[in-house]
C-alpha positions as CSV (number, residue, x, y, z in Angstrom):
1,X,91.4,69.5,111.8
2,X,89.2,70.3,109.0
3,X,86.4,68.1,107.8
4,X,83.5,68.5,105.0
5,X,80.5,67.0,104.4
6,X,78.5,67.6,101.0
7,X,78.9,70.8,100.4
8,X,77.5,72.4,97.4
9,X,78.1,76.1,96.1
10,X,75.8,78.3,93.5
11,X,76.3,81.8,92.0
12,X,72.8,82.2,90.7
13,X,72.1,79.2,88.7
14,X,76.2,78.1,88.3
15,X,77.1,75.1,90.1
16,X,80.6,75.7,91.7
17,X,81.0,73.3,94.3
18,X,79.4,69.6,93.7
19,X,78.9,67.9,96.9
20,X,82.1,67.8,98.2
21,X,83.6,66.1,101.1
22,X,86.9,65.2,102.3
23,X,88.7,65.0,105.7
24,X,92.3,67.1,106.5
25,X,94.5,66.4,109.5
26,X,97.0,68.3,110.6
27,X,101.4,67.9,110.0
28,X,100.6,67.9,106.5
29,X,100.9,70.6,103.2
30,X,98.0,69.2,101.1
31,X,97.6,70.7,97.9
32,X,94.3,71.7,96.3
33,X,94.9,71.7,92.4
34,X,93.0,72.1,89.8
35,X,92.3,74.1,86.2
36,X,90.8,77.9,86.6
37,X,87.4,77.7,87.0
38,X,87.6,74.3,88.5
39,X,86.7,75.5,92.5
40,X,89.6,75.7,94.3
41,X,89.2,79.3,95.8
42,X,85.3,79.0,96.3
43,X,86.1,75.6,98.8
44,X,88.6,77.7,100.5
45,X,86.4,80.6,100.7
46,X,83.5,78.5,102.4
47,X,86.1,77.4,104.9
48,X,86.8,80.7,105.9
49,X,83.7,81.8,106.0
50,X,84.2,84.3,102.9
51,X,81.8,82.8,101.0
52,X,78.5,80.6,102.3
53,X,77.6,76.8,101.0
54,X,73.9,76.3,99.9
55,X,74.6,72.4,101.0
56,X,76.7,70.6,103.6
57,X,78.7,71.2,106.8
58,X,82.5,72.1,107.7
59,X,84.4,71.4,110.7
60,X,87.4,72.9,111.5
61,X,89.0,71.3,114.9
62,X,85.4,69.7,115.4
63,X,83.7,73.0,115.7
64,X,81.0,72.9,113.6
65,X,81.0,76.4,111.1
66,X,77.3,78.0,111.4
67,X,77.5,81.6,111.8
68,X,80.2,81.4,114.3
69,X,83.4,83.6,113.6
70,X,85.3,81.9,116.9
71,X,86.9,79.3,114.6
72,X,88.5,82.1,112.4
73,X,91.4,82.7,115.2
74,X,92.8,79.1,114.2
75,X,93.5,80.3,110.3
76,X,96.0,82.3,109.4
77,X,95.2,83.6,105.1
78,X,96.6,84.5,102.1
79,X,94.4,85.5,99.4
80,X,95.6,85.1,96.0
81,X,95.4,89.2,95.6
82,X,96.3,91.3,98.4
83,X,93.3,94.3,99.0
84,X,95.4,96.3,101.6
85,X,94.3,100.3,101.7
86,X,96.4,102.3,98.8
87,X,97.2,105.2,101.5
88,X,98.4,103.1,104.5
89,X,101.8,102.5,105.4
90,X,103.1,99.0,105.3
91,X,103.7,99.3,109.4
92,X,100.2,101.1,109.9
93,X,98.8,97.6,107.8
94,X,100.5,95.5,110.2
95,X,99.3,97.0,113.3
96,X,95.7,97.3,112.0
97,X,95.7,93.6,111.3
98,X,97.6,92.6,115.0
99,X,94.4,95.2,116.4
100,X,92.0,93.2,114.4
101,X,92.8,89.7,115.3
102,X,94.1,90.7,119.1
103,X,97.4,91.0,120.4
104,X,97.1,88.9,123.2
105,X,99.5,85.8,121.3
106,X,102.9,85.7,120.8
107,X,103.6,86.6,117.3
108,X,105.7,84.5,114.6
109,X,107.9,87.3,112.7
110,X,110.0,84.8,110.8
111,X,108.7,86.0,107.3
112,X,108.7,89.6,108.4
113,X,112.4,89.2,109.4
114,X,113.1,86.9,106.2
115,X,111.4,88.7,103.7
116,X,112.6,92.4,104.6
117,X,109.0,93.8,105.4
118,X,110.9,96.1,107.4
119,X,112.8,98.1,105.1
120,X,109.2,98.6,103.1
121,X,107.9,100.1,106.7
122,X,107.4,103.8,105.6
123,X,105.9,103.0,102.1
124,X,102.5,103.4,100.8
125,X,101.2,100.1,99.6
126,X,100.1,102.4,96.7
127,X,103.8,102.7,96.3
128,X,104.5,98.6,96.4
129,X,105.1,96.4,93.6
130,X,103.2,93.1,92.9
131,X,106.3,91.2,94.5
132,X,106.4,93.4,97.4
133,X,102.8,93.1,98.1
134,X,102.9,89.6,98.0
135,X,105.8,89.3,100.1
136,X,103.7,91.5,102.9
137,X,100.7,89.4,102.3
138,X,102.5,85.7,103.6
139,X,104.1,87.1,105.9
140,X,100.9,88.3,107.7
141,X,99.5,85.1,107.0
142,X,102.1,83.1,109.2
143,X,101.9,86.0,111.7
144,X,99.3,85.2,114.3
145,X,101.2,81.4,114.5
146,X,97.8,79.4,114.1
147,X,97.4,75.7,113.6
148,X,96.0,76.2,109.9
149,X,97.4,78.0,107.2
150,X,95.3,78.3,103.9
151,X,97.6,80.3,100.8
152,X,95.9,80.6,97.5
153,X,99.0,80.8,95.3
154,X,101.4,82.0,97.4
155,X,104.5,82.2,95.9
156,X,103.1,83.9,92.7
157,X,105.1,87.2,91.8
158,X,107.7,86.2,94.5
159,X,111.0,86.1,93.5
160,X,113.2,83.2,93.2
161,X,114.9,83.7,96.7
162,X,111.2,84.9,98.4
163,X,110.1,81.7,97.2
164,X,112.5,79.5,98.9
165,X,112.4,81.4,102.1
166,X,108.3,80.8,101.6
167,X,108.7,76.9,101.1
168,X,110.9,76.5,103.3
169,X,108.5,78.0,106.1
170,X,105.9,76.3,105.1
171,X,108.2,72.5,105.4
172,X,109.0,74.0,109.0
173,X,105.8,74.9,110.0
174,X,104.4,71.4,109.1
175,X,106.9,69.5,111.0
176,X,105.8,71.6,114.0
177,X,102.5,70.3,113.5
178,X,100.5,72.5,111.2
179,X,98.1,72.2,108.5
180,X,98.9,74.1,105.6
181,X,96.6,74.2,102.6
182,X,97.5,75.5,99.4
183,X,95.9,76.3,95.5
184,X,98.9,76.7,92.9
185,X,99.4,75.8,89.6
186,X,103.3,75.7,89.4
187,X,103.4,71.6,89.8
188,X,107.2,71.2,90.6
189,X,106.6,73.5,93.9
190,X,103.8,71.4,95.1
191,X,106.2,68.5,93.9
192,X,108.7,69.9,96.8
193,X,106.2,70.9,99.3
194,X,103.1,68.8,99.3
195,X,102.5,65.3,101.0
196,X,98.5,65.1,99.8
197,X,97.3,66.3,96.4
198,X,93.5,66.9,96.1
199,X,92.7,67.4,92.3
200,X,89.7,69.7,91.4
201,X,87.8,69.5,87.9
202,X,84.3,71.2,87.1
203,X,83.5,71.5,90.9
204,X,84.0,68.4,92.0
205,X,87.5,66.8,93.6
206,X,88.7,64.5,90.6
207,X,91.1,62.9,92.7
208,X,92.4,62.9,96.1
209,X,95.7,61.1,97.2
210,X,98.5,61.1,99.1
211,X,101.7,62.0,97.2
212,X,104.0,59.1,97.1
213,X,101.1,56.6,96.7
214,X,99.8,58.7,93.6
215,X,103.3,58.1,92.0
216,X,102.6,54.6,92.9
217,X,99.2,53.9,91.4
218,X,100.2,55.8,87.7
219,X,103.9,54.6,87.9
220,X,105.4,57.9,87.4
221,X,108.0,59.7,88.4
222,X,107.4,63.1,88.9
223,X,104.1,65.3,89.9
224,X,103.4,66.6,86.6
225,X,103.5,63.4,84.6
226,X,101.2,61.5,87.5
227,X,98.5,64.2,86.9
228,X,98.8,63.8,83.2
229,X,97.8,60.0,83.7
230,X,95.2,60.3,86.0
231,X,93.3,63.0,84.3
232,X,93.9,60.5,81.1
233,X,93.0,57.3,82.7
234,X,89.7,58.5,83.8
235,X,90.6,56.9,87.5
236,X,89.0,59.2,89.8
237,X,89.0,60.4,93.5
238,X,91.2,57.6,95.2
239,X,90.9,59.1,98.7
240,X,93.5,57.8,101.1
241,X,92.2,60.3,103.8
């Protein structure tokens, strides 16, 4: 579904992105993991088009991004922060969106059902917590029922039941044959949730394996402590793709 080919980022004279390439299928979570600083939202950006490579090329279901916004109407996104207008209603930001991306499709209001967006209808966004914006936020990501789903820390501020409800949407909407990309840094949720765990450090993808075969290779038994050896051992990128 998604494919990159040397791409390279700069702000000014920083290096973000170091000639990265990797391929992503869809039926999969993968993972994109990393320390602050390290790339993650800048790769994501450049797939959606927020933010524009100096080097390489990306493919999203073989269509090859160059200006085009077409592609767009495949990705449904979740943005680490939610910017939603202060003085709109929660309903009025829902409708604006459905105008915006067209309302010819048969909407997916699982998460809007699941996570009570209705009862937070008639409120300001001004007036919503941290939780309750990022509760709003997924839930308009999974609205417009597209193939790819890209959530930069998406369960963050959620509460313990809003989380569940989250991963368990996302484990549903893979087995229905979606690809859904996430950044976080709570390990034992991409330990539930993730088949593929692509590893970023200083710009560059440190490591890139498939779940159960990174266990495998470091001879661990949980998420965290496979991490911990790899970025120890020095074995980089891996790449069962």
């Amino acid at each position: 579904m998604i494919k990159i080919e040397g791409l390279k980022k700069k702000f000014g004279k920083i290096e973000v992105l170091k000639d990265i390439s990797l391929e992503i299928g869809n039926s999969s979570v993968v993972a994109v993991m990393g320390p602050n600083g390290s790339g993650k939202t800048t790769l994501l950006k450049c797939i959606l088009g927020l933010a524009k490579a100096n080097e390489g090329n990306i493919y999203v279901k073989d269509c090859k991004i160059n200006g085009n916004s077409a592609y767009k109407k495949h990705i449904g996104y979740m943005p680490q922060y939610s910017c939603f207008p202060d003085n709109l209603k929660v309903k009025e930001v829902i409708e604006m969106i459905k105008d915006i991306r067209g309302n010819n499709i048969v909407y997916d209001t699982e998460l809007i059902e699941k996570l009570n967006i209705a009862e937070m209808y008639n409120k300001q966004i001004g007036q919503l917590s941290g939780g309750m914006k990022q509760r709003l936020s997924c839930a308009a990501a999974f609205l417009f029922n597209t193939e790819i789903i890209i959530l930069d820390e998406p369960t963050a501020g959620l509460d313990p039941l809003s989380s569940e409800i989250v991963k368990t949407k996302i484990l549903e909407d893979k087995q229905n044959g979606k690809l859904i990309i996430i950044t976080s840094h709570i390990v034992s949720e991409v330990e539930v949730i993730a088949d593929r765990i692509i590893y970023m450090l200083d710009g560059k993808i440190y490591f890139d394996e498939i779940k159960e075969k990174l266990y495998r290779l470091t001879g661990k038994e949980n998420l965290n402590k496979a991490i911990a050896h790899k970025m120890t051992s020095g074995e980089t990128r891996g790449a069962e793709q």
